[in-house]
C-alpha positions as CSV (number, residue, x, y, z in Angstrom):
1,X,83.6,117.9,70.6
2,X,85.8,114.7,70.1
3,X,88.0,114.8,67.3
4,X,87.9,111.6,65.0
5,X,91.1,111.3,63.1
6,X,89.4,108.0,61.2
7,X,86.5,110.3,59.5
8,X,89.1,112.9,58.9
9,X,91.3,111.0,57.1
10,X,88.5,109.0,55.2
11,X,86.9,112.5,54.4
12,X,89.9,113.8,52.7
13,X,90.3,110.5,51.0
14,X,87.0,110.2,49.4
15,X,88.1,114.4,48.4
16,X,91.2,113.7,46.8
17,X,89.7,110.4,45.1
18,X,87.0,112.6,43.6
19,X,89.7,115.7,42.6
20,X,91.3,113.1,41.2
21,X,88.3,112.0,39.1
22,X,87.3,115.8,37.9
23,X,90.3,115.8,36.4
24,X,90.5,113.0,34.8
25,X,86.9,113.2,33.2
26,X,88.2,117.0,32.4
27,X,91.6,115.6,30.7
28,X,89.1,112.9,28.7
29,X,87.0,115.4,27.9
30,X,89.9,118.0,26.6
31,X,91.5,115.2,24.2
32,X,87.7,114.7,22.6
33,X,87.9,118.0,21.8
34,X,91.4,117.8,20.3
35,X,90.3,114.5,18.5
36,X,87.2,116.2,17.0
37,X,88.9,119.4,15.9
38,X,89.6,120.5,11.8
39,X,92.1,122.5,13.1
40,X,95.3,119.9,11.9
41,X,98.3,122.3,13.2
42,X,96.7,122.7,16.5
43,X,96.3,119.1,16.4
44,X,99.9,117.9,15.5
45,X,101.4,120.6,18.0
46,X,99.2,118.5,20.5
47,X,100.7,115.4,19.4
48,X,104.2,116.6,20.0
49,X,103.2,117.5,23.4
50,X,101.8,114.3,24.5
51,X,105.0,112.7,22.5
52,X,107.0,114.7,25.3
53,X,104.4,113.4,28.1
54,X,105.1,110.4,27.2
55,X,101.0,109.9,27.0
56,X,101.8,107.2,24.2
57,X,98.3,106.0,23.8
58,X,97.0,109.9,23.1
59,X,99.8,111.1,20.9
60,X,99.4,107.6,18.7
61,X,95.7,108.6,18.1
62,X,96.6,111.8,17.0
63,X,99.2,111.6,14.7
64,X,97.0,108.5,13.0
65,X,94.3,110.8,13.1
66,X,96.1,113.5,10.8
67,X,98.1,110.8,9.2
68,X,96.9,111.3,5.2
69,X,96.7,115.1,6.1
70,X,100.6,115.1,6.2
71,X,101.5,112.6,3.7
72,X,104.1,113.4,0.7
73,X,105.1,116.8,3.3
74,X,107.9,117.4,5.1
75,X,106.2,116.1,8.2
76,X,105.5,112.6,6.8
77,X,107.9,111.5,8.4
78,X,107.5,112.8,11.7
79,X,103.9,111.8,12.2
80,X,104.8,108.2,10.6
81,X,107.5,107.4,12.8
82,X,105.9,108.9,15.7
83,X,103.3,106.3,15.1
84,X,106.0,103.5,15.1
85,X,107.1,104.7,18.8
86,X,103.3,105.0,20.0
87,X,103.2,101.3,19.1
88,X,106.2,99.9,20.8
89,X,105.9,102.0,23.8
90,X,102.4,100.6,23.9
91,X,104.3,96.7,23.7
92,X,102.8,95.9,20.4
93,X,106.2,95.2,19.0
94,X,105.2,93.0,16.2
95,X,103.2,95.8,14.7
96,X,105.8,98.4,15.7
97,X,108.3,96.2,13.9
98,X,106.2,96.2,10.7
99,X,105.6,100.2,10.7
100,X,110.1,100.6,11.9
101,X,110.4,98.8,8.4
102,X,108.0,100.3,6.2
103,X,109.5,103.6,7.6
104,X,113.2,102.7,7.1
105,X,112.4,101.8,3.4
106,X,110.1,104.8,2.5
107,X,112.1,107.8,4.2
108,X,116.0,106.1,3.3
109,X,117.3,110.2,4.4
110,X,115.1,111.2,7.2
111,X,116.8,112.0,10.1
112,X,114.8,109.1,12.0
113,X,115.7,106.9,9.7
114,X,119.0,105.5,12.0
115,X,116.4,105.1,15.0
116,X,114.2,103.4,12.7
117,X,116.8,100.7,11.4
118,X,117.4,100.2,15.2
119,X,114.1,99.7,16.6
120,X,113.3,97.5,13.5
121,X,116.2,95.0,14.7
122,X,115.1,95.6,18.6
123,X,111.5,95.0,18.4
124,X,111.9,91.8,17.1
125,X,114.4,91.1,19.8
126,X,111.8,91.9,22.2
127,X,109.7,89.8,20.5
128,X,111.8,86.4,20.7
129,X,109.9,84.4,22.8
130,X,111.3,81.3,25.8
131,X,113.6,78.8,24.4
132,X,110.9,76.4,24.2
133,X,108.6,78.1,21.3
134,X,109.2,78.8,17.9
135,X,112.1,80.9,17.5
136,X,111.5,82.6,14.0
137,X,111.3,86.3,15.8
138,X,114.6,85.4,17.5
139,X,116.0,84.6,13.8
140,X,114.6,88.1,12.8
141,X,116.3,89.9,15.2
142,X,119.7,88.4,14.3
143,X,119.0,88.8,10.6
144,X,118.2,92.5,11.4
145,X,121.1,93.5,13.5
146,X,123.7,91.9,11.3
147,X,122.4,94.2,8.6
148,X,122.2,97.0,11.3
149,X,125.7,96.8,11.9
150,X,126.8,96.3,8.0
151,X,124.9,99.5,7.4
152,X,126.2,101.5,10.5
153,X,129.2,100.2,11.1
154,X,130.3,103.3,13.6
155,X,127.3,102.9,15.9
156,X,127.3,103.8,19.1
157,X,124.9,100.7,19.8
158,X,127.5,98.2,18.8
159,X,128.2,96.7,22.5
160,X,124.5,96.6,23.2
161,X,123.8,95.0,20.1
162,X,126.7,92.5,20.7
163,X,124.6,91.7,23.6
164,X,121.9,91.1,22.4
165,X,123.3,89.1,19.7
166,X,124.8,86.9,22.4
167,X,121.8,86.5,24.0
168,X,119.3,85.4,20.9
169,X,122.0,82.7,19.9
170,X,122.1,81.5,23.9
171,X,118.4,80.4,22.6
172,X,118.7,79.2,19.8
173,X,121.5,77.3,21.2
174,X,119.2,76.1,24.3
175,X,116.5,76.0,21.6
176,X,118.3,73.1,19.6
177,X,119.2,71.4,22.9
178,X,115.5,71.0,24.1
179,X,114.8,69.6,20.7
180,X,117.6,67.3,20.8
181,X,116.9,65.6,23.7
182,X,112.9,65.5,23.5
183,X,113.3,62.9,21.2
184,X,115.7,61.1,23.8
185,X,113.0,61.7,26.4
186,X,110.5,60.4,23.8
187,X,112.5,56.8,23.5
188,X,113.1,58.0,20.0
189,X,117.0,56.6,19.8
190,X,117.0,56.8,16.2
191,X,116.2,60.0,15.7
192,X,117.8,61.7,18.9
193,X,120.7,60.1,17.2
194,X,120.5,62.7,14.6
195,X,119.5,65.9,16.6
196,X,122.1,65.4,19.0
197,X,124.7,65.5,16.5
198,X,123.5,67.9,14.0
199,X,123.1,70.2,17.7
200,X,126.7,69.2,18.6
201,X,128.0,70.1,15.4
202,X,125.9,73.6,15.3
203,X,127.2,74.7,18.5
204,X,130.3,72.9,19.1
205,X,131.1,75.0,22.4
206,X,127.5,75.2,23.7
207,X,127.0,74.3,27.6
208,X,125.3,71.7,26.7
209,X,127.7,69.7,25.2
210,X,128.6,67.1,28.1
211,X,125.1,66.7,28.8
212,X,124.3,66.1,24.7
213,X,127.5,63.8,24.2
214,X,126.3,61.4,27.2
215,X,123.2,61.8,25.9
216,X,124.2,60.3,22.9
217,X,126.0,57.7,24.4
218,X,122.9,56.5,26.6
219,X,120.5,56.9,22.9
220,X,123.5,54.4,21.0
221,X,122.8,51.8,23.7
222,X,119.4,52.5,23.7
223,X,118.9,51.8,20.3
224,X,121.3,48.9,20.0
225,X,119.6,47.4,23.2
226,X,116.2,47.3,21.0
227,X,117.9,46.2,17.6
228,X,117.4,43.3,15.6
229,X,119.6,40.5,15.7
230,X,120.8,42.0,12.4
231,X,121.8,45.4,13.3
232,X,123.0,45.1,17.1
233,X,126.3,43.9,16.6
234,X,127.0,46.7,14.1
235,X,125.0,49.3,17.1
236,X,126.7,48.1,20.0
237,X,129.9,48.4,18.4
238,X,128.8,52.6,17.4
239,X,127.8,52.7,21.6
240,X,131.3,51.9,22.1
241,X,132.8,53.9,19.9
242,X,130.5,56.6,21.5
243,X,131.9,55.7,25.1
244,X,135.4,56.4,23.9
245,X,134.4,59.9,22.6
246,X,132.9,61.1,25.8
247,X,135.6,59.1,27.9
248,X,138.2,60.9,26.1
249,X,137.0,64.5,25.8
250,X,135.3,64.5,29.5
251,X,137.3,62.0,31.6
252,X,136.2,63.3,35.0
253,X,132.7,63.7,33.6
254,X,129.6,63.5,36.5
255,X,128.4,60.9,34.0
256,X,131.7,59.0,33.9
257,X,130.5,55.6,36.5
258,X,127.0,55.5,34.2
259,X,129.2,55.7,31.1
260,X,130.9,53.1,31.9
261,X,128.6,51.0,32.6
262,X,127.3,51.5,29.8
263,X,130.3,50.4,28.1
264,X,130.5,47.5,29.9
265,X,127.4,46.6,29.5
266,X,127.6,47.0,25.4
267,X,131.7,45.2,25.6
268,X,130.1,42.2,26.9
269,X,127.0,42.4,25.1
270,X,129.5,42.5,21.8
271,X,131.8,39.6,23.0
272,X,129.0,37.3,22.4
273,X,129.1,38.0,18.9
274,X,132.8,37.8,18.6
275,X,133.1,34.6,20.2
């Protein structure tokens, strides 16, 4: 008889997969069992041991299912803020944000109650969205760990949560600069006027300060370029002040030969008017 490694190997396959299926259907049909019981101490020693499993989605539904049984005893706050970590370990951080701060503020001496303050500040951290979007999670997160911080001043999460910090204001930072110059890239001078210097004044040391000043320049000219007769001699004289700020802080700029044409092109622009 020829042996035929294929059909072996496909024959234990097909055994395994369906082993593997058994007991799955027989897990499933343990936890429905659980679920359905009256028996709440069996129940809630279940829950701890799926907590340990790390089987977030089962241990969630069981300490919700015994949730009122517990309420105003000494394991309220167990079950409640093992309901918060079945929700961000499940990546629903917005909700898990909203059950960390209910928590923090119903059980202010729990022994979670640290963790709590924490995760409260952390979920909304994982929650701040691309630079592009609105960044009112990101604002969240740095309200939250400033008051972290003032509250545990000692914390062992302090260089982490200097990190993070750092991080959420890189976006707001990048945040304001996208804003800045969409009106630029609109042909909105007026306006990208404004945003690029209420950017430049909010984040005086951001990297995007070279780019933001010649864009300012370029948004000067722009606008003086498209002014009435009344208003350009007063606008071409702002794009050359503007040249001399950039020219003076960045004098070796990668901008510096479109600069100054720039500023020639508004000097002689300006003569007219002088002669």
């Amino acid at each position: 008889m020829r042996y035929n490694i294929s059909n072996y190997i496909k024959n234990w396959s097909l055994i395994i997969t369906a082993i593997a299926l058994a007991m799955a259907l027989d897990s499933c049909s343990s936890f429905d069992k659980i679920m359905k019981s009256k028996d709440y101490e069996y129940k809630y020693q279940m829950a701890l041991k799926y907590y340990e499993a790390r089987d977030h989605a089962r241990y969630l539904s069981l300490f919700e299912s015994i949730q009122h049984v517990y309420r105003s005893t000494m394991r309220a706050d167990t079950v409640d803020f093992y309901i918060c970590e079945g929700n961000y370990y499940q990546g629903d951080y917005l909700l898990a944000a909203h059950y960390y701060d209910r928590f923090r503020k119903t059980y202010t001496r729990s022994s979670f109650t640290d963790k709590a303050e924490y995760m409260y500040a952390y979920c909304y951290y994982k929650s701040s969205p691309r630079a592009e979007l609105d960044q009112s999670n990101t604002m969240a997160a740095l309200t939250a760990f400033a008051e972290y911080l003032s509250k545990y001043p000692q914390t062992p999460h302090k260089a982490e949560i200097r990190k993070y910090v750092q991080e959420l204001n890189d976006k707001l930072m990048e945040k304001s600069y996208l804003s800045s110059k969409l009106y630029y890239n609109m042909g909105n001078y007026k306006s990208a006027l404004v945003a690029l210097r209420n950017s430049i004044n909010k984040y005086p040391n951001s990297k995007y300060r070279e780019e933001q000043m010649y864009l300012l320049l370029r948004s000067a000219h722009q606008l003086a370029e498209h002014s009435v007769r009344s208003k350009k001699r007063e606008r071409l004289q702002n794009t050359i002040d503007e040249y001399y700020n950039f020219a003076s802080e960045y004098p070796n700029s990668k901008y510096s030969n479109s600069a100054k044409n720039i500023y020639e092109s508004a000097s002689k622009a300006l003569s007219k008017y002088n002669d």
